[in-house]
C-alpha positions as a printed Julia matrix, in Angstrom:
448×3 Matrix{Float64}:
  66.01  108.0   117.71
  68.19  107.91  120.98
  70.16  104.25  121.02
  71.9   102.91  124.19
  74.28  101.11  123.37
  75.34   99.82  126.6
  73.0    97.74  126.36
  71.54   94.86  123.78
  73.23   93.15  121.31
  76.46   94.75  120.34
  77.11   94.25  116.83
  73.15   95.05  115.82
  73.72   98.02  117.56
  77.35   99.11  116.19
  75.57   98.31  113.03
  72.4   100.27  113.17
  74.14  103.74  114.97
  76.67  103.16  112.11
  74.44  103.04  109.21
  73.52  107.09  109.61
  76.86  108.12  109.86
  77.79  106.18  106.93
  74.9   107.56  104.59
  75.69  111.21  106.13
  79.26  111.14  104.87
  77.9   109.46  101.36
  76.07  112.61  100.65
  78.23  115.26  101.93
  80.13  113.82   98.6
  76.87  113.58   96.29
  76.91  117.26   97.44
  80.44  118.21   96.44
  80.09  116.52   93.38
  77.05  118.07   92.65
  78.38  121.7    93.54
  81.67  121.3    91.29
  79.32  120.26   88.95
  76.8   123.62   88.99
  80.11  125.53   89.28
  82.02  123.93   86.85
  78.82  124.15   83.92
  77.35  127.45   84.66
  80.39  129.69   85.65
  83.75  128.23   83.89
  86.74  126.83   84.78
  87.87  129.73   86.42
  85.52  130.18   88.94
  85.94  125.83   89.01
  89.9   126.38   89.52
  88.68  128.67   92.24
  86.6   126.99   94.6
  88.6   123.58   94.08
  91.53  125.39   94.95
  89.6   126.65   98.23
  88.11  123.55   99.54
  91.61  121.81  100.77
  91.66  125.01  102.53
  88.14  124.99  104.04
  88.97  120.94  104.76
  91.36  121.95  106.63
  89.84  124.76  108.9
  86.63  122.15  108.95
  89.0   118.88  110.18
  89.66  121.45  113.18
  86.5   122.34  114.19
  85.12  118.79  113.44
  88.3   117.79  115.79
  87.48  119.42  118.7
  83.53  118.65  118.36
  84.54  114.92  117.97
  86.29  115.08  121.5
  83.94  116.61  123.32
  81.41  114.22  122.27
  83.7   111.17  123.7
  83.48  113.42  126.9
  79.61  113.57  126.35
  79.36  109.53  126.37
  81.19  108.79  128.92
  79.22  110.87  131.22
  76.06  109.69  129.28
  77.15  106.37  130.11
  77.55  107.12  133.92
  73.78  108.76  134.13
  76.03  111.66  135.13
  73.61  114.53  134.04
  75.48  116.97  135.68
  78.28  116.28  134.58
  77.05  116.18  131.07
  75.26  119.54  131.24
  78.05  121.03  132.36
  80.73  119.93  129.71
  78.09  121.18  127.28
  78.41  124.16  128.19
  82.28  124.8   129.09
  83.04  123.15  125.47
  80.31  125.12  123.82
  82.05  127.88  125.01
  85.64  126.7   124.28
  84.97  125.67  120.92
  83.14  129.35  120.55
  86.1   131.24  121.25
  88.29  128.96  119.06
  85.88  129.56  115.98
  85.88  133.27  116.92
  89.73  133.29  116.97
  90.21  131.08  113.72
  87.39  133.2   111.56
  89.5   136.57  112.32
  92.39  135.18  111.71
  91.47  134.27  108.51
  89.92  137.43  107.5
  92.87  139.41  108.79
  95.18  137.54  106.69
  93.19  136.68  103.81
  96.0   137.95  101.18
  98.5   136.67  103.04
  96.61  132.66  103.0
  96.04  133.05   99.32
  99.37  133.59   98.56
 100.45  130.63  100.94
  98.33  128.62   98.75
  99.97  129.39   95.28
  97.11  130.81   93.81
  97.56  131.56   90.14
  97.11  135.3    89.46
  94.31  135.0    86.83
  91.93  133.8    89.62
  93.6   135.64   92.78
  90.23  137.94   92.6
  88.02  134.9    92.29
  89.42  132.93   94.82
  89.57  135.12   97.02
  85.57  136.45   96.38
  84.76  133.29   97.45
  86.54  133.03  100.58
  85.87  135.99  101.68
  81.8   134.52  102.04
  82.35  131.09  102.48
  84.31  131.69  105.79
  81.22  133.67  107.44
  80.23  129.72  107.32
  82.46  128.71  109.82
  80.34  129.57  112.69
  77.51  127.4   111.21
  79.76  124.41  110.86
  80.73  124.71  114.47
  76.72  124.72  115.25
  76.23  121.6   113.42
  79.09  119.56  113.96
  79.07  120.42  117.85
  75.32  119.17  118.14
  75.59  116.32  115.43
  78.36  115.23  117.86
  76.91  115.85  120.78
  73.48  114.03  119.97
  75.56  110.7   118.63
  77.41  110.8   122.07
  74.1   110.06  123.83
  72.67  107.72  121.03
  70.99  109.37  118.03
  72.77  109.28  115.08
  70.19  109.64  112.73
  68.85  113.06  113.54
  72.16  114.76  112.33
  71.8   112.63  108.75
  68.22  114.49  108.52
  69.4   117.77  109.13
  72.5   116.98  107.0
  70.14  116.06  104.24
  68.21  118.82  104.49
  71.29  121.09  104.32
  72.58  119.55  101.25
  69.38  119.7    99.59
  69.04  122.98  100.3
  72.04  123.87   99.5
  72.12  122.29   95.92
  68.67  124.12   95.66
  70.13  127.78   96.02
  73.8   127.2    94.23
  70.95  126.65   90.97
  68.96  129.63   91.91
  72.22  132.25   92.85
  74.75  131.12   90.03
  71.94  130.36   87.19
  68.73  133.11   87.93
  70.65  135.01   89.64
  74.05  134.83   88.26
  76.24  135.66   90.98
  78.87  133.81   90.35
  81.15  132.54   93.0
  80.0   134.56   95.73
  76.28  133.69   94.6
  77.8   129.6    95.13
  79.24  131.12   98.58
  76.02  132.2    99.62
  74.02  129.24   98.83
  76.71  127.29  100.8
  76.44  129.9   103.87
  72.55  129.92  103.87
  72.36  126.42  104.07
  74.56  125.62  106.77
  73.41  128.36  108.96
  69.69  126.77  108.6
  70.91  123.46  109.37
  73.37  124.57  112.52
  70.34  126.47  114.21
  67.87  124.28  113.71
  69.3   121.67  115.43
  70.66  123.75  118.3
  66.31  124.28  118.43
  65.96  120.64  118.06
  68.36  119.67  120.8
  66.87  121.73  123.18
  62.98  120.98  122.42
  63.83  117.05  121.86
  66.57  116.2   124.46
  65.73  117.96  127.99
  68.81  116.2   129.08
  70.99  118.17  127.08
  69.69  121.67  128.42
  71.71  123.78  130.51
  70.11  125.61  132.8
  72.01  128.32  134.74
  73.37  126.48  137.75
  75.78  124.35  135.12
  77.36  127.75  134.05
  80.26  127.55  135.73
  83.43  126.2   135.23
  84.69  122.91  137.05
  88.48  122.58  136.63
  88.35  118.81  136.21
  85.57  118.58  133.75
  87.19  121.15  132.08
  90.68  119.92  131.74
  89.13  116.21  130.8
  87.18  118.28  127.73
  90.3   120.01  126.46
  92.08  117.2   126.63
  89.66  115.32  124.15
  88.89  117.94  121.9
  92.78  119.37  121.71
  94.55  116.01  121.16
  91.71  114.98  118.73
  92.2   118.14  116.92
  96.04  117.33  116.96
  95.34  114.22  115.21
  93.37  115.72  112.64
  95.75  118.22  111.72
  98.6   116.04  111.94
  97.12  113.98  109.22
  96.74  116.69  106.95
  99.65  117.83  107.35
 101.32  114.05  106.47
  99.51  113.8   103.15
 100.05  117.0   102.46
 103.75  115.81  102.75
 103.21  112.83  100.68
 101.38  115.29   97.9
 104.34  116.98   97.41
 106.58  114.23   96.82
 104.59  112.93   94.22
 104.13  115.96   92.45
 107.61  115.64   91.71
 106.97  112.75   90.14
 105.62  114.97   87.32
 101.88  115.38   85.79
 100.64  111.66   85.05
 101.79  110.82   88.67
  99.98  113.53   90.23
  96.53  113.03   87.79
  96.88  109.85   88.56
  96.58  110.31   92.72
  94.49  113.02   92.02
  92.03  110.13   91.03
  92.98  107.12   92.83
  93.0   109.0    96.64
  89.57  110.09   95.83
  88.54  106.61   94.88
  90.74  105.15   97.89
  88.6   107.44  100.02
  85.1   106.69   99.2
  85.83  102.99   99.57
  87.42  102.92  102.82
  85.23  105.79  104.46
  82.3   103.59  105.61
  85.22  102.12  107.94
  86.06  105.27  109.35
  82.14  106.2   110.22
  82.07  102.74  111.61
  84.89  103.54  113.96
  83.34  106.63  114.72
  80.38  104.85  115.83
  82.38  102.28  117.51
  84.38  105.14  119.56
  81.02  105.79  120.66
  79.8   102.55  121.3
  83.05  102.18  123.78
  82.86  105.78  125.57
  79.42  104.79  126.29
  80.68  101.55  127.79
  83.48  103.03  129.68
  81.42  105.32  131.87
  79.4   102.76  132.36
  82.0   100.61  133.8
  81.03   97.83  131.38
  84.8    96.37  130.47
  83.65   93.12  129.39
  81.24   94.17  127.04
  83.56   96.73  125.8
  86.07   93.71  125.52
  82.94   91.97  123.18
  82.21   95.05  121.15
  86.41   95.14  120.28
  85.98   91.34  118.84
  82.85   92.55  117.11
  84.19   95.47  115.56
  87.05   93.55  114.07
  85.23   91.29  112.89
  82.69   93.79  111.09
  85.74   95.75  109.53
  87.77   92.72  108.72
  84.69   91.59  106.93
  83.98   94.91  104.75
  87.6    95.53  103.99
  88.46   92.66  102.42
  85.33   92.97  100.62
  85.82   96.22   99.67
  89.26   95.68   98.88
  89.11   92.66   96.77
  86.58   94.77   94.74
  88.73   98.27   94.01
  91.55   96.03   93.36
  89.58   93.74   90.87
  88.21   96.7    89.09
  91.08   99.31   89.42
  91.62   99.69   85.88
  87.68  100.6    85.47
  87.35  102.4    88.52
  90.41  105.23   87.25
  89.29  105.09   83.66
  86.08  106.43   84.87
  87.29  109.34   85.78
  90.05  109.45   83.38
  90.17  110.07   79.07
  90.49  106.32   77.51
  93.69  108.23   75.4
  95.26  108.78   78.8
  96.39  105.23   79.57
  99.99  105.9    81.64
  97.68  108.08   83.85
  94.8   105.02   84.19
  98.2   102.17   84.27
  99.59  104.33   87.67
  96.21  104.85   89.43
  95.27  101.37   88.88
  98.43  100.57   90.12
  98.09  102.55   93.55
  94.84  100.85   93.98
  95.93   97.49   93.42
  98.56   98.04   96.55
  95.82   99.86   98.83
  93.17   97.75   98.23
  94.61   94.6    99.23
  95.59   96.71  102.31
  92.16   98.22  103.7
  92.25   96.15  106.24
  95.35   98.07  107.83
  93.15  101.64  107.42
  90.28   99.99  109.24
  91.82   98.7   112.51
  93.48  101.98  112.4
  89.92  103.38  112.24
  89.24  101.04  115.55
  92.07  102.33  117.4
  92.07  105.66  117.18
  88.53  105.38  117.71
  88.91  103.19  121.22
  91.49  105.37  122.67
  89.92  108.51  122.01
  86.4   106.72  124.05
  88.45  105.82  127.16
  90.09  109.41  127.51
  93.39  108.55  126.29
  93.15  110.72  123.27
  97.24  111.28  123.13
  97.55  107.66  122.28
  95.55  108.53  118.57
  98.04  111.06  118.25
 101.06  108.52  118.61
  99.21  106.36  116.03
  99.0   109.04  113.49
 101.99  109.85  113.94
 103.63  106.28  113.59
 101.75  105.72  110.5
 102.34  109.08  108.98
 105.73  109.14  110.17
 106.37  105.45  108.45
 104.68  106.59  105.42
 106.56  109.92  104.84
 110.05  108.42  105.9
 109.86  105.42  103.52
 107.63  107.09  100.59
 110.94  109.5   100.29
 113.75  106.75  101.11
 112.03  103.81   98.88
 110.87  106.62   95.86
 114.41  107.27   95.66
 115.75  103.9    94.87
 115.45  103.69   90.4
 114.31  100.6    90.6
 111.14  101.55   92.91
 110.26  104.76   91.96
 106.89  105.92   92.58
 105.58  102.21   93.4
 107.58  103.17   96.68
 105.16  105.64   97.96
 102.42  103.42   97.19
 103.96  100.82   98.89
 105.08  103.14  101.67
 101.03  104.15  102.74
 100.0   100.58  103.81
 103.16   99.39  105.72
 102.4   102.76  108.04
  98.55  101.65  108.39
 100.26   98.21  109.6
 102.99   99.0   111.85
 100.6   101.91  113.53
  98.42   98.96  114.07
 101.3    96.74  115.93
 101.68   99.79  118.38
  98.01  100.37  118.67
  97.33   96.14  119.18
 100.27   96.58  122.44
  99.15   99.57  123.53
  95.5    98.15  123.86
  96.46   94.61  125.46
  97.98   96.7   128.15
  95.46   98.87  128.57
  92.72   95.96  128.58
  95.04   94.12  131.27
  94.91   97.24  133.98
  90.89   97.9   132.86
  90.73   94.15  133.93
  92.61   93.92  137.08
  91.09   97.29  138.43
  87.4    95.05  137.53
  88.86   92.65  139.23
  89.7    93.94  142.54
């Protein structure tokens, strides 16, 4: 189902191109959960150790891919917004191709230096082999991922977000489906969880490259939009590379942040190990919404629609503020529950420090959804550097106090806590400026 949203009513329409995003990032985690679980029961622990160990690594190499894909399609709906079809056509294909090479690149890289990444990641030796059986068919994936996050992006840019949830689910489904019939039938083990993984996506990215081209005859490129237009060109690189900046920039922060609290010692880290993953879930429908809402406002822009742009901004807020401080007010009225869930009853230092760190964050989501906003907005209006300079204020904030207030004996760990919110905050000050003057020129430009 192909939405417009420039026009209609706004917050209907944030609301209803939302909603699929939302669900599609719910069961990507029914299907992790559900694969650590098939690995976990039917293998051991250390074929368990060994694909947990791999998946911040395959997060990773995904945020990339899913980086650049995610600019492009900001590219995508601001020509879809202007009617330009050209325009459109042609961006499809010089980012298809862009992104191509960069997948290409990335996937030898990683097979050339396979030994080399596994010892980067501090494998322990007793599952060195395992590991790195797994990797070894889990990255022939990568190509697949770049099929179906290019297209899933690339069909929200010109309305439909619900057609990439179906093909998601079908993915996952599948995908649950064969990690049964490889590991338990067929008992291949790791690789056999590999495969099932590989199959899946690889059905998923083609068939909606087939469904693209039979459903949207907008999006086909014929052969007179093979060619490469400098300006069209440098305005799709600049998306997808400073998007892809941001994404890795925020790995790399909390990767910082990790490894100050591991020095914390093991009931610190268990307990972050839990609480981030609860943090997460609660706060992610606010990042799909600002997905939706970059969308929404890319849409807008090539349409040369400022003030409803200016009325989809209040509406947003509003529909964050809303869910934030619901969701908040929940996770920090039932922290202690939430952590013992996923923690032994006997283990109560771990279940006192993760219900601390939700307490703090909760009462904060409101700081992580504007964020959301932002870095959605400037990405839609082609001024993807300024998400950059967000991350890195609130990453930067973060890491510099986490290490300067965890210091301090009377603080201690409570100072990283602390230290994640005030960055969501102050990264919001610079956005809130940055976006007054930017609405102020939009405006005057209108005007004359």
């Amino acid at each position: 189902m192909k939405r417009d949203l420039t026009q209609g009513n706004i917050t209907r329409g944030l609301l209803l191109f939302a909603l699929p995003l939302i669900l599609g990032n719910l069961l990507q985690q029914f299907y992790n959960l559900a694969d650590t679980w098939i690995v976990g029961r039917y293998i051991g622990d250390g074929a368990l150790a060994a694909v947990g160990s791999s998946y911040t690594l395959m997060t990773f190499l995904t945020s990339i891919l899913l980086g650049l894909c995610m600019g492009s399609s900001a590219y995508f709906a601001i020509q879809f917004g202007k009617r330009d079809w050209q325009a459109l056509r042609q961006g499809i294909f010089q980012s298809f191709v862009l992104i191509a090479l960069l997948t290409a690149l990335l996937n030898t890289v990683i097979y050339v230096y396979i030994d080399e990444i596994i010892v980067l990641l501090h494998i322990p030796a007793e599952i060195v082999d395992l590991t790195k059986e797994y990797l070894l068919w889990v990255f022939a994936g990568i190509a697949a991922t770049f099929f179906y996050n290019f297209y899933a992006n690339l069909l929200r840019a010109v309305g439909d977000s619900l057609t990439p949830l179906i093909f998601l689910g079908i993915s996952v489904l599948l995908n649950v489906v064969l990690d049964y019939i490889f590991v338990v039938p067929l008992q291949k083990g790791v690789s056999g969880a590999a495969m099932a993984t590989v199959i899946a996506q690889y059905i998923s990215g083609i068939s909606i490259i087939i469904y693209s081209y039979l459903r949207f005859p907008l999006l086909r490129v014929g052969r007179e939009h093979l060619r490469w237009n400098k300006q069209s060109l440098l305005s799709v690189c600049n998306l997808s590379l400073f998007t892809c900046l941001q994404q890795s920039v925020m790995n790399f922060g909390i990767l910082m942040v990790q490894g100050l609290v591991n020095s914390f010692g093991t009931s610190v880290m268990a307990a972050f190990a839990v609480a981030v993953k609860i943090d997460t879930l609660a706060y992610m429908p606010a990042q799909d919404f600002g997905n939706a809402f970059s969308t929404f406002v890319a849409q807008n822009y090539g349409a040369d629609k400022p003030q409803r742009i200016n009325r989809g901004v209040k509406s947003a807020v509003a529909c964050v503020a809303v869910f934030c401080l619901a969701m908040g007010g929940l996770v920090a009225l039932f922290a202690r529950q939430l952590t013992s869930a996923f923690v032994r009853t006997s283990s109560q230092e771990v279940i006192n420090i993760g219900a601390h760190y939700l307490h703090i964050e909760g009462s904060c989501y409101l700081g992580i959804g504007i964020l959301f906003l932002l870095y959605g907005y400037f990405r839609a209006v082609n001024r993807p550097l300024i998400s950059v300079v967000l991350t890195v204020c609130s990453l930067g904030t973060r890491v510099l106090l986490a290490y300067t207030l965890s210091a301090v004996p009377a603080i201690g760990v409570t100072g990283i806590w602390v230290a994640i919110p005030i960055g969501w905050f102050f990264a919001d000050a610079v956005g809130f400026v940055l976006w007054r003057r930017d609405d102020r020129k939009r405006m005057q430009i209108k005007a004359v």
